[in-house]
C-alpha positions as a Markdown table, in Angstrom:
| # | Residue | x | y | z |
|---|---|---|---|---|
| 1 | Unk | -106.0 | 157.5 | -35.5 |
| 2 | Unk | -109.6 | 157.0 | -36.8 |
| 3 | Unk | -112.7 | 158.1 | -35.3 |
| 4 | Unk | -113.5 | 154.4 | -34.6 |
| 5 | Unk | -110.5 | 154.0 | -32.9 |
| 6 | Unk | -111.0 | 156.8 | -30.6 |
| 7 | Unk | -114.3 | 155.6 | -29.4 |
| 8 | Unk | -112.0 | 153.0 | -27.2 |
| 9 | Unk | -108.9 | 155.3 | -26.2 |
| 10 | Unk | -108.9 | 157.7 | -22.7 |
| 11 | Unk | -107.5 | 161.2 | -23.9 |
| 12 | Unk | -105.7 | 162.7 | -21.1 |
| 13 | Unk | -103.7 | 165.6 | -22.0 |
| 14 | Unk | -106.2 | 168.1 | -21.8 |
| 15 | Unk | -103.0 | 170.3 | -21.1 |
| 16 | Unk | -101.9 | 170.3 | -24.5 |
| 17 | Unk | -105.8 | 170.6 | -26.1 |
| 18 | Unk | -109.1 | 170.1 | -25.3 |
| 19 | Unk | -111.3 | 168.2 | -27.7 |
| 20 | Unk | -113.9 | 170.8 | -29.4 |
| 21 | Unk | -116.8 | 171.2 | -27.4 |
| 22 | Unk | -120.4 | 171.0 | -28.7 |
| 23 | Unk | -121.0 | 174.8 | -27.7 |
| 24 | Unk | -117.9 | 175.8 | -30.0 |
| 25 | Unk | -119.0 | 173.2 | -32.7 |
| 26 | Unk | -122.4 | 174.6 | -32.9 |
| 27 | Unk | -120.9 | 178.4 | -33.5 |
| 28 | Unk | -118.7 | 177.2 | -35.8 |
| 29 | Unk | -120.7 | 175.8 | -38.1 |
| 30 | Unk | -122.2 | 178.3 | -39.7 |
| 31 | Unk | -119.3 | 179.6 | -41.2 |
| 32 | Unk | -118.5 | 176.0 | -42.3 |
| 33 | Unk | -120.3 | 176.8 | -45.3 |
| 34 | Unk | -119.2 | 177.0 | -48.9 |
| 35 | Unk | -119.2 | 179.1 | -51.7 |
| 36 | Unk | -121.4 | 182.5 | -51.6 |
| 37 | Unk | -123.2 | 181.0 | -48.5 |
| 38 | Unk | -120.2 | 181.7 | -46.7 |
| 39 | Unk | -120.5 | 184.5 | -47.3 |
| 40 | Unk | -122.7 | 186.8 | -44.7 |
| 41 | Unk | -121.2 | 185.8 | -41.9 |
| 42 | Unk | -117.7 | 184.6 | -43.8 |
| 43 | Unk | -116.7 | 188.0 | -45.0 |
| 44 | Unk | -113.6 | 190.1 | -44.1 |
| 45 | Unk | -115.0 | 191.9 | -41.2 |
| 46 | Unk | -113.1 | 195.3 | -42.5 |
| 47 | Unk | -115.2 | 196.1 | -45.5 |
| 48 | Unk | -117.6 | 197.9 | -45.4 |
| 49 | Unk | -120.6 | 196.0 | -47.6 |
| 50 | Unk | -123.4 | 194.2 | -46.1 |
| 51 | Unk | -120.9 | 190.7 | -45.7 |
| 52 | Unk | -118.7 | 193.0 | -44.4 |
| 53 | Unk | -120.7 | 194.6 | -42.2 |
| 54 | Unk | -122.2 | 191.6 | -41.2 |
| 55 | Unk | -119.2 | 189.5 | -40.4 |
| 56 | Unk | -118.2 | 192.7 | -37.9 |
| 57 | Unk | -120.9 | 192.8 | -35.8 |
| 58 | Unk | -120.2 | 188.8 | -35.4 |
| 59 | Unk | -116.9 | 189.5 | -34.6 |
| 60 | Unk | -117.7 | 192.5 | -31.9 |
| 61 | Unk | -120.5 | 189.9 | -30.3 |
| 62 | Unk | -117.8 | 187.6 | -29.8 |
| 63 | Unk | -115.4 | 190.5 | -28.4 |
| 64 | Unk | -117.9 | 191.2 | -26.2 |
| 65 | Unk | -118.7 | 187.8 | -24.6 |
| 66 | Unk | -115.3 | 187.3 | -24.5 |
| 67 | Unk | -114.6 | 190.2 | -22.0 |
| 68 | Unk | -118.0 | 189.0 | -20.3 |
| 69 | Unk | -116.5 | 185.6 | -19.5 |
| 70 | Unk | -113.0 | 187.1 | -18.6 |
| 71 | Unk | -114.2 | 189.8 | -16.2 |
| 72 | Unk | -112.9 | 192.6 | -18.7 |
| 73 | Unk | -113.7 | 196.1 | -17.8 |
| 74 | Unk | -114.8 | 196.5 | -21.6 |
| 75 | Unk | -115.3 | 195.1 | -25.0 |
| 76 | Unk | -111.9 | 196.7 | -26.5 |
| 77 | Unk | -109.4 | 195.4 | -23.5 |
| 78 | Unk | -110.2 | 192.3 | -25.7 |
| 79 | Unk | -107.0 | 192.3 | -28.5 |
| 80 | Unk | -108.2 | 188.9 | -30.8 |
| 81 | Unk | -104.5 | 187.2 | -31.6 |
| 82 | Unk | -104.0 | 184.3 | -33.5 |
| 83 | Unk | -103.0 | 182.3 | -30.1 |
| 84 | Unk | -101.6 | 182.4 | -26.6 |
| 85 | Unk | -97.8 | 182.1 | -28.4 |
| 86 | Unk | -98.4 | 185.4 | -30.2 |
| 87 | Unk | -100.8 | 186.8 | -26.7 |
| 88 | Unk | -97.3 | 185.9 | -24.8 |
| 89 | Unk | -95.0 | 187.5 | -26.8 |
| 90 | Unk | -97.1 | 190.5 | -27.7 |
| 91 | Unk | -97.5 | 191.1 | -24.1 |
| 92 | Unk | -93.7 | 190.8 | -22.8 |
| 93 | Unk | -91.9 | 192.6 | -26.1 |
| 94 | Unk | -95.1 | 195.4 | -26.4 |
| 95 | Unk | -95.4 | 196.2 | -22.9 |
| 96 | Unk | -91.5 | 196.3 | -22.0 |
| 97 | Unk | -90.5 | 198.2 | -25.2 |
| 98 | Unk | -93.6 | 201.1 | -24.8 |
| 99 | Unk | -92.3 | 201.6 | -21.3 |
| 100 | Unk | -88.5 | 201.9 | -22.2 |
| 101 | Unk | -89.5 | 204.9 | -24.7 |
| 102 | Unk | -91.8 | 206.6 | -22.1 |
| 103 | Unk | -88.3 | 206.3 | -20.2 |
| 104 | Unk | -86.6 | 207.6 | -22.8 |
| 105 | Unk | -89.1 | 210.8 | -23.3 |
| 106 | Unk | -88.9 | 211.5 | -19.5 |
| 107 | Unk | -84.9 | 212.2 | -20.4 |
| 108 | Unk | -83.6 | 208.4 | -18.7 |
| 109 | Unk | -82.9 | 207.2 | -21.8 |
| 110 | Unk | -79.8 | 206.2 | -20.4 |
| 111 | Unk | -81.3 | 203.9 | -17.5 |
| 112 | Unk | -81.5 | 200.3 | -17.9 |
| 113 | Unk | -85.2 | 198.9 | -18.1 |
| 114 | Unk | -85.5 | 196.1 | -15.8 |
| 115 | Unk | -88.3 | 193.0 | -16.2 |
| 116 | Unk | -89.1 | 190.2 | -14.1 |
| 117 | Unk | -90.2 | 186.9 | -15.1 |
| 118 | Unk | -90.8 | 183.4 | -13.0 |
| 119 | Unk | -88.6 | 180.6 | -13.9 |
| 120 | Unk | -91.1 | 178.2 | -14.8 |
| 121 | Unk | -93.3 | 180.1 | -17.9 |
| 122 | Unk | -93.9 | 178.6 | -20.9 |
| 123 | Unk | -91.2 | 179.4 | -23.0 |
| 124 | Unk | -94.0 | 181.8 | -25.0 |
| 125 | Unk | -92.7 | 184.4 | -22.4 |
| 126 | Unk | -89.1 | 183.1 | -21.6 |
| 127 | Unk | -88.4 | 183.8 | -25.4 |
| 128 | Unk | -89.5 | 187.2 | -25.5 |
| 129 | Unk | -87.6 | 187.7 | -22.1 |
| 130 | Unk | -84.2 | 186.3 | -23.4 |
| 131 | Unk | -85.2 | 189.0 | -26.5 |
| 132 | Unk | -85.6 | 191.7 | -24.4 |
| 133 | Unk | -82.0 | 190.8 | -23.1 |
| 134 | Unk | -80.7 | 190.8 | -26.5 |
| 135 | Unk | -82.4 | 194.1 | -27.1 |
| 136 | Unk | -80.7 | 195.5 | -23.5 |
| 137 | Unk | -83.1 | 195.2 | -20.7 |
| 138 | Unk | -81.9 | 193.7 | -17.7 |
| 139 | Unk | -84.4 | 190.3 | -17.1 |
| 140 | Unk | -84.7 | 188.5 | -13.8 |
| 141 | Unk | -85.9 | 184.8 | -13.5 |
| 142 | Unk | -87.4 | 184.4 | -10.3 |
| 143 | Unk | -87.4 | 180.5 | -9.3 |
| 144 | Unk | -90.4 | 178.7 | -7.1 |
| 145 | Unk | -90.3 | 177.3 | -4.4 |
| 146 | Unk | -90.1 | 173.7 | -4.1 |
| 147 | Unk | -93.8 | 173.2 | -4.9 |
| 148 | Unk | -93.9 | 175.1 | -7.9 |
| 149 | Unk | -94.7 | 178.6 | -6.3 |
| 150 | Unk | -94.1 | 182.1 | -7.0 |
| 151 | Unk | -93.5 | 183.7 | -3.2 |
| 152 | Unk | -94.9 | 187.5 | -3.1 |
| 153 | Unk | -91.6 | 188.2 | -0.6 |
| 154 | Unk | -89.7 | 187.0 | -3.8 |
| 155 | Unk | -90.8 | 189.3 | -5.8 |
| 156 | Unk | -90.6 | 192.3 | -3.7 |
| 157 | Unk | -86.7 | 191.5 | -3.2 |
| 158 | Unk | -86.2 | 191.2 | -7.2 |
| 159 | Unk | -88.0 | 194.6 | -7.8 |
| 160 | Unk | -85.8 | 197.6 | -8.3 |
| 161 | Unk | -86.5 | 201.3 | -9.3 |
| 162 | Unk | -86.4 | 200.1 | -13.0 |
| 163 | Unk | -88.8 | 197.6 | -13.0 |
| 164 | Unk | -91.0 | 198.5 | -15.9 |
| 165 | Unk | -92.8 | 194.7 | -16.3 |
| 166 | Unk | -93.6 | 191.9 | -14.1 |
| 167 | Unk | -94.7 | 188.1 | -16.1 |
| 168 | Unk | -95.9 | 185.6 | -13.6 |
| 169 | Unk | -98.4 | 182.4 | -15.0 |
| 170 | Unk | -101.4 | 182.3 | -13.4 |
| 171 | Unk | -101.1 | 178.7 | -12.8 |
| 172 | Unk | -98.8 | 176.1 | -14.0 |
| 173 | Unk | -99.5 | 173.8 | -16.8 |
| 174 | Unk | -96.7 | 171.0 | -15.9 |
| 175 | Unk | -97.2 | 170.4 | -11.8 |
| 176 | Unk | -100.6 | 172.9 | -11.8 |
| 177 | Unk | -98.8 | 175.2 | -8.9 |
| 178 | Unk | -101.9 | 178.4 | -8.9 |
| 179 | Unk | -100.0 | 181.4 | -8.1 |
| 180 | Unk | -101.1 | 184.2 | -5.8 |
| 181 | Unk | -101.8 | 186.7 | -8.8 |
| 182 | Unk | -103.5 | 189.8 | -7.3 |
| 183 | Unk | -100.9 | 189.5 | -3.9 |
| 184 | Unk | -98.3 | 189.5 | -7.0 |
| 185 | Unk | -99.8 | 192.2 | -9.3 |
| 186 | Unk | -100.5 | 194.6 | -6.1 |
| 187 | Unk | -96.6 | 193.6 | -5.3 |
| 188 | Unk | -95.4 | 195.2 | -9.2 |
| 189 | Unk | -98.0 | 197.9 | -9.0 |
| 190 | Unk | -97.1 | 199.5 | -5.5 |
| 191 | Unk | -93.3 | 199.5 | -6.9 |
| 192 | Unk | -94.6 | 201.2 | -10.3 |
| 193 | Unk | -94.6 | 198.6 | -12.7 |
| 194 | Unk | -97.1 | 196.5 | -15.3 |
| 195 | Unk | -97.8 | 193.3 | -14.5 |
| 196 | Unk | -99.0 | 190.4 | -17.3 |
| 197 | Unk | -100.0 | 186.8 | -16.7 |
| 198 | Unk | -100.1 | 184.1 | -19.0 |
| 199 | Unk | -103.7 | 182.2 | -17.6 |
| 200 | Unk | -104.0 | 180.3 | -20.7 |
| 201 | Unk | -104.3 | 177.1 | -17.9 |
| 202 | Unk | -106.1 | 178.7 | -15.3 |
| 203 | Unk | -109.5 | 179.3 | -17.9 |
| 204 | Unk | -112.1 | 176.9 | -17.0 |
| 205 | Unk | -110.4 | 175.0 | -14.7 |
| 206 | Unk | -110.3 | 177.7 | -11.9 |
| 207 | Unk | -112.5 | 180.8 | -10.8 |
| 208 | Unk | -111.0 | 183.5 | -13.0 |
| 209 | Unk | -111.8 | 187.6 | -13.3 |
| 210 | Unk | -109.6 | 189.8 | -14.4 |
| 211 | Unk | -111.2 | 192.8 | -12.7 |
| 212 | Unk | -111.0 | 191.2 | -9.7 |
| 213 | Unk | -107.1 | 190.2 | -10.4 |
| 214 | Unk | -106.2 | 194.0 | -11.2 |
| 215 | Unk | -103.7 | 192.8 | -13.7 |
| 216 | Unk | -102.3 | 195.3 | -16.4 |
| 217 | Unk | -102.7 | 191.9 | -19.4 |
| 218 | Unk | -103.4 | 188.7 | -19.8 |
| 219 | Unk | -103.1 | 186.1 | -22.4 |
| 220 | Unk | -105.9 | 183.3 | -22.9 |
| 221 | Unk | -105.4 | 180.2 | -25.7 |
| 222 | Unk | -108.7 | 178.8 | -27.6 |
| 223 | Unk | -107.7 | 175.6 | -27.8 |
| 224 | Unk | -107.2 | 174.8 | -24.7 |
| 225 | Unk | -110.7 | 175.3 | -23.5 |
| 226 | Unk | -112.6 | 173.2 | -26.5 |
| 227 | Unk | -112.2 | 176.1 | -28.7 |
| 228 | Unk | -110.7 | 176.2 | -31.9 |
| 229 | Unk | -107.1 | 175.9 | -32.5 |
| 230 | Unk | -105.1 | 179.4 | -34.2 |
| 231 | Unk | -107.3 | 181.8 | -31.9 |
| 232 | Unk | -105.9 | 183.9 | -28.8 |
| 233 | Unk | -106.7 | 186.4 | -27.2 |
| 234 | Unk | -104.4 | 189.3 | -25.4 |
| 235 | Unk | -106.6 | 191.5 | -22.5 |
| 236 | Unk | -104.9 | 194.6 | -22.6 |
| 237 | Unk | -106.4 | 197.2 | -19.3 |
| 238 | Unk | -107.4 | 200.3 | -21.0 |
| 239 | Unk | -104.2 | 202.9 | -21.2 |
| 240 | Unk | -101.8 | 200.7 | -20.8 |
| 241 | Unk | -98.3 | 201.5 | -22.5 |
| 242 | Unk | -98.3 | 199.1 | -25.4 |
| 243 | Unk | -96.3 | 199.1 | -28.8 |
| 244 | Unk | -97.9 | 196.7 | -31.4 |
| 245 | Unk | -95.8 | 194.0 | -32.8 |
| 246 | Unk | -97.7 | 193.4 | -36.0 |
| 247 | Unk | -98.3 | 196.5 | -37.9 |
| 248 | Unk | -100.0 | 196.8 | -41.3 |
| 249 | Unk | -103.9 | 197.2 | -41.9 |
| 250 | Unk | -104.7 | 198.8 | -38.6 |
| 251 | Unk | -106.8 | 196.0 | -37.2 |
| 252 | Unk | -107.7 | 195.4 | -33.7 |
| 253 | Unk | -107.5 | 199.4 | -32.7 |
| 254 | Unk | -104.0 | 199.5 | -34.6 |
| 255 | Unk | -102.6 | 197.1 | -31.8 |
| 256 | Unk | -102.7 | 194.0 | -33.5 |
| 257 | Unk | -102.5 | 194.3 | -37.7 |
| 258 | Unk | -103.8 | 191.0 | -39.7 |
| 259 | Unk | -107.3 | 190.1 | -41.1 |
| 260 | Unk | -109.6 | 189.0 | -38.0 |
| 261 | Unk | -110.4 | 185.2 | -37.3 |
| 262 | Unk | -114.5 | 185.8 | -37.5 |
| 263 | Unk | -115.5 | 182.4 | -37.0 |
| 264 | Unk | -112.5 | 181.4 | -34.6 |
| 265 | Unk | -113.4 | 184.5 | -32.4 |
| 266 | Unk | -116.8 | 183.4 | -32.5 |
| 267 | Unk | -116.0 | 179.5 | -31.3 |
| 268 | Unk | -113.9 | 181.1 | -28.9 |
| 269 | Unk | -116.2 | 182.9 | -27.0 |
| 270 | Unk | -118.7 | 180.4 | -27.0 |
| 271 | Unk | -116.2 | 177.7 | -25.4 |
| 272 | Unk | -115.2 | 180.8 | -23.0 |
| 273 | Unk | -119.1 | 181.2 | -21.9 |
| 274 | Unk | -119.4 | 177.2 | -21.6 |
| 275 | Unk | -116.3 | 177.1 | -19.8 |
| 276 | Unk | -116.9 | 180.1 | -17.1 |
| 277 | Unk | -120.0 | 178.5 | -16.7 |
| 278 | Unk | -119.1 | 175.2 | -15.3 |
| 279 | Unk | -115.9 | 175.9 | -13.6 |
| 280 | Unk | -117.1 | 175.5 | -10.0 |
| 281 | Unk | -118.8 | 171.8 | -11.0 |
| 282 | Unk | -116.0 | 171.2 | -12.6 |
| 283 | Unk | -113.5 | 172.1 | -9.9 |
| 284 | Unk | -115.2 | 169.8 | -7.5 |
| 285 | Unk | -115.4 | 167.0 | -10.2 |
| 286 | Unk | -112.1 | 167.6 | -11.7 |
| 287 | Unk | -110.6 | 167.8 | -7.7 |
| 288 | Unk | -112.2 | 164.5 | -7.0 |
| 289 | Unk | -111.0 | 162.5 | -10.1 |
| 290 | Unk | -107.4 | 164.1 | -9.1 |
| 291 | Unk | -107.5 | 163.3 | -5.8 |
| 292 | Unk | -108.2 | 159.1 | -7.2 |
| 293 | Unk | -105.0 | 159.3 | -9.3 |
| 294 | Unk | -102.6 | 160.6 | -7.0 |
| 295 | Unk | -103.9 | 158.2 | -4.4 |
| 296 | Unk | -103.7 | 155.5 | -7.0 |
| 297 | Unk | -100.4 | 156.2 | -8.4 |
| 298 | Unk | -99.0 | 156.3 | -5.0 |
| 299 | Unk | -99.6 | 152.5 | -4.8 |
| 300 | Unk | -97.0 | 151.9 | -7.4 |
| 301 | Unk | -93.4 | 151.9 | -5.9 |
| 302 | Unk | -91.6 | 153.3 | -8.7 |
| 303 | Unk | -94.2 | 156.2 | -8.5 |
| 304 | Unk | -93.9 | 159.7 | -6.4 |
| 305 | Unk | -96.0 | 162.6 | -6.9 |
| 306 | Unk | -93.7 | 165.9 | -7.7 |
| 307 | Unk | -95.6 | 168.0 | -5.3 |
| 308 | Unk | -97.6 | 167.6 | -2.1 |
| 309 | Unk | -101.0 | 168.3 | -3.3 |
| 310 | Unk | -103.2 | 167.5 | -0.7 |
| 311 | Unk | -107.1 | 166.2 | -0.9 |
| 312 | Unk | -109.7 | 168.6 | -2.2 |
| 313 | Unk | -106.8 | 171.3 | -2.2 |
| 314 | Unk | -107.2 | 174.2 | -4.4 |
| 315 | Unk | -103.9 | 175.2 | -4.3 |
| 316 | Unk | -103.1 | 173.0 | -7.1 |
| 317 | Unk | -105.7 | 173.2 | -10.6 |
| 318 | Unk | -107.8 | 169.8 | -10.1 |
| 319 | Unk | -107.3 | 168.6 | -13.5 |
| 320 | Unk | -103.8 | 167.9 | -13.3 |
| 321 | Unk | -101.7 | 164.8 | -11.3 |
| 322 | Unk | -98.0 | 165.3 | -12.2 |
| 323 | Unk | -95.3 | 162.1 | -10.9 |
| 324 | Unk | -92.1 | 161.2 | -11.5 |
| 325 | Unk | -91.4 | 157.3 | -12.0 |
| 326 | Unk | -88.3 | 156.3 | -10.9 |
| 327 | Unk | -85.9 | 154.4 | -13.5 |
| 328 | Unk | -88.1 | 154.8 | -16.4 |
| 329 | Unk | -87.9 | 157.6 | -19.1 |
| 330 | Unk | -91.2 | 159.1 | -19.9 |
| 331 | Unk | -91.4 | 158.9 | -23.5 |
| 332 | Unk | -91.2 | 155.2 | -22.8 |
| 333 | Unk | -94.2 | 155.4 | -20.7 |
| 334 | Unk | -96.1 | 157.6 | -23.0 |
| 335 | Unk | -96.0 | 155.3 | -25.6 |
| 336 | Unk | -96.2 | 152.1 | -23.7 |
| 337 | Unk | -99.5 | 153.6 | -22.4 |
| 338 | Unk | -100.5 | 154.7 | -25.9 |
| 339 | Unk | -100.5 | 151.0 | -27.2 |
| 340 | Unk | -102.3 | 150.5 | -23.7 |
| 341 | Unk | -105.4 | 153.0 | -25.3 |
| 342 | Unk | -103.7 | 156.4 | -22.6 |
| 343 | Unk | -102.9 | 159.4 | -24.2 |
| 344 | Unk | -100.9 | 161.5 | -21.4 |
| 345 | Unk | -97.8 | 163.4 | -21.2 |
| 346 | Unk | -94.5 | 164.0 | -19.5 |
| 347 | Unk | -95.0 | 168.2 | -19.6 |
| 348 | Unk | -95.8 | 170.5 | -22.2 |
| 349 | Unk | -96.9 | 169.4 | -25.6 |
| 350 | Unk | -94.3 | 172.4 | -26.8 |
| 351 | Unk | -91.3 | 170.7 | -25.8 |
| 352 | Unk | -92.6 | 167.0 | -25.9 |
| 353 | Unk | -89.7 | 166.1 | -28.4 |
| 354 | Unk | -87.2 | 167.2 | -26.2 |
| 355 | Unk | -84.8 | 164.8 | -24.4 |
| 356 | Unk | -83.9 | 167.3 | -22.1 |
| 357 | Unk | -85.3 | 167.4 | -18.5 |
| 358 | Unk | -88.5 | 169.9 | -17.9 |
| 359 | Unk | -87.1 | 173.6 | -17.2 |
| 360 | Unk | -90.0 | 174.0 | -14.5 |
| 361 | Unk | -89.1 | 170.9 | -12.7 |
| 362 | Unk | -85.2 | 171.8 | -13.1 |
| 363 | Unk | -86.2 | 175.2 | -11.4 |
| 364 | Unk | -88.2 | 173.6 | -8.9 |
| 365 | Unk | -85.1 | 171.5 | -7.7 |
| 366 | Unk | -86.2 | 168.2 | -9.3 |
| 367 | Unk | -82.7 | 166.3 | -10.0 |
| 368 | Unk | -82.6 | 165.8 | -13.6 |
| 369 | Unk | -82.5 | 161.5 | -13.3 |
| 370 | Unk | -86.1 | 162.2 | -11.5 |
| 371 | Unk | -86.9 | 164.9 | -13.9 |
| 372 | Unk | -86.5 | 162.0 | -16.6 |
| 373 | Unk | -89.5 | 160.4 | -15.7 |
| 374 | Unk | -92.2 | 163.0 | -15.2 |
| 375 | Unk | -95.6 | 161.9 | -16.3 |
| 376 | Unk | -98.6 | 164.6 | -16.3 |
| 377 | Unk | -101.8 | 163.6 | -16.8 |
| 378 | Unk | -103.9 | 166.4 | -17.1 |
| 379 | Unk | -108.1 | 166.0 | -17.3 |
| 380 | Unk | -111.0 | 168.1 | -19.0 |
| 381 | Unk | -114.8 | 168.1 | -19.6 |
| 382 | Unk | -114.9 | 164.9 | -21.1 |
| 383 | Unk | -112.8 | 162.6 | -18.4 |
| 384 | Unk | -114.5 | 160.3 | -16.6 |
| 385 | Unk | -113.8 | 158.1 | -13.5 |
| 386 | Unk | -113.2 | 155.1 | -15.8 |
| 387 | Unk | -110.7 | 156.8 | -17.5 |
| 388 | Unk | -109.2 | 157.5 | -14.3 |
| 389 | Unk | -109.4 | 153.9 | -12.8 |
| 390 | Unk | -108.6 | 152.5 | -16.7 |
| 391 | Unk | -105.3 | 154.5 | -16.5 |
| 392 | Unk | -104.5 | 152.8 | -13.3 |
| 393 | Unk | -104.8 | 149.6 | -14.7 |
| 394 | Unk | -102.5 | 150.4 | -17.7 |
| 395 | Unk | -100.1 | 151.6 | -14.8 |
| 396 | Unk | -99.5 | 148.4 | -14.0 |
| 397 | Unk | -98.9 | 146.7 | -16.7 |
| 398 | Unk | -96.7 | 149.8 | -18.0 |
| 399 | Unk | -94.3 | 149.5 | -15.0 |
| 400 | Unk | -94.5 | 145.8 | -15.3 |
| 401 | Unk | -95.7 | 146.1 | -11.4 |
């Protein structure tokens, strides 16, 4: 699609990406130039020349505002990662294999480690948790309830003795369920084990500080904040059992081998700072424009919204409406609004060439025929009411209403 083009089409699936914003654009470009200019701020960031040295201390700024905007305790909780994918699966297999050898030091080598995920993660953590099976940890799934929530009283009944790691989302990217993460974290802490969340959704579109959260990691995506896409991040509280996945030059303290992304750190953490910054504008704007769509899609008969998310509530993140049509598919609405100048989706951009029914709805309790037709549209910095009321009007003549 052509920049032209664009100009004309309503981008909606701020879920799946964020268009760059003009505070990461601007720290970008710097490094977008070539040859030798490159070069002083373009530099491998472990050598120890000027370039070197100078593409560093760029890198350790950017570490540093990073931890700023996410509430870290300090500059080096901040482990750079080449995404929230690698963040995830860092987190689950580094954290739950580092506890299972301090078992195995303290003599219970022959004890069963035990870890708890929720049902509804982004398969970035449900992976790693059907490895850890594989690799002889015990893993529980703990389902929502109907409204796509993690209950604390859930989580105390699943904890055993041997729970060594707890995973729960800091909010959901599909129905935008937030999750009551220090009640949780507190929960896995008072029965002795780590707790990590995956907030990649909650940044920028809720009030968000790690301190305040007490969680033991966290993992935080770029991209979806009008960053740059290949750039991560994995907060990692200081002393926390970890074993490194990646191993080779030593980078990142020795937890996280691989030649630094410099200038993708350094978008990062200015779309962080510009990000943190708005959020409680933008939670009030965002609410508002959320609040319109569900009321408007509730017009349409075919049309139910897959939880009860009730004005101005922030239970629910305000950038995302979530419905299921009834007897339509959704990649039939997706691209029926496409040609209609709508880009939304029916869950995450992960699996959005999957036929099969969404895994968090199907844990939810959604029947798979309603599951079929799930349509998210999910909002950012750059929505605006007519997009809203423009999508409303496609709605119509998508359904043929």
């Amino acid at each position: 699609m052509t920049a032209d083009a664009m100009s004309s089409y309503a981008y909606l699936d701020y879920a799946a990406t964020a268009p760059l914003c003009e505070e990461a654009a601007a720290a970008l470009a710097p490094y977008q130039v070539p040859g030798l200019a490159n070069l002083p701020l373009g530099a491998n960031a472990n050598s120890l020349h000027g370039p070197g040295r100078a593409a560093f201390a760029a890198l350790e700024e950017a570490r540093k505002a990073l931890a700023g905007a996410l509430g870290a305790r300090r500059p080096s909780e901040v482990i750079l990662t080449a995404g929230a994918t690698e963040a995830d699966n860092a987190a689950l297999l580094g954290m739950a294999l580092a506890a299972r050898e301090l078992y195995r030091r303290a003599g219970k080598g022959d004890v069963t480690p035990h870890v708890i995920v929720s049902a509804i993660e982004h398969d970035a953590v449900l992976a790693p948790a059907k490895r850890l099976e594989a690799l002889g940890f015990s893993v529980t799934r703990l389902r929502p309830d109907a409204a796509g929530f993690v209950e604390v009283r859930a989580l105390e009944q699943a904890l055993t003795p041997h729970t060594v790691l707890v995973s729960v989302q800091a909010a959901n990217s599909e129905v935008g369920s937030i999750q009551p993460i220090r009640q949780l974290a507190a929960c896995a802490h008072e029965a002795g084990a780590l707790f990590h969340t995956d907030a990649v959704q909650a940044l920028g579109k809720m009030p968000l500080d790690l301190a305040e959260l007490d969680v033991d990691a966290a993992s935080f995506s770029a991209h979806k904040i009008g960053g740059p896409k290949g750039v991560g991040a994995l907060y990692l509280r200081a002393r926390t059992p970890f074993e490194p996945l990646l191993l080779g030059g030593g980078q990142e303290a020795g937890l996280r081998s691989g030649t630094q992304n410099v200038a993708g750190a350094v978008g990062f953490a200015a779309a962080a700072q510009a990000a943190q910054a708005a959020v409680e504008d933008e939670v009030v704007r965002l609410g508002a424009l959320r609040d319109r769509l569900y009321a408007g899609l509730a017009a349409f008969g075919p049309v139910e919204a897959t939880v009860d998310v009730e004005p101005g509530s922030r239970d629910f993140l305000p950038n995302i409406a979530h419905v299921l049509v009834n007897g339509y598919e959704s990649q039939t609405l997706i691209l029926r609004l496409d040609l209609l100048g709508f880009g939304v989706s029916g869950g995450s951009a992960c699996s959005s060439h999957s036929l099969e029914p969404s895994h968090v709805l199907r844990a939810m309790g959604v029947p798979a025929d309603k599951a079929q037709g799930a349509l998210r549209v999910s909002m950012g910095r750059y929505t605006t009411e007519a997009d809203v009321e423009g999508l409303l009007a496609a709605m119509e003549k998508a359904l043929d209403w």
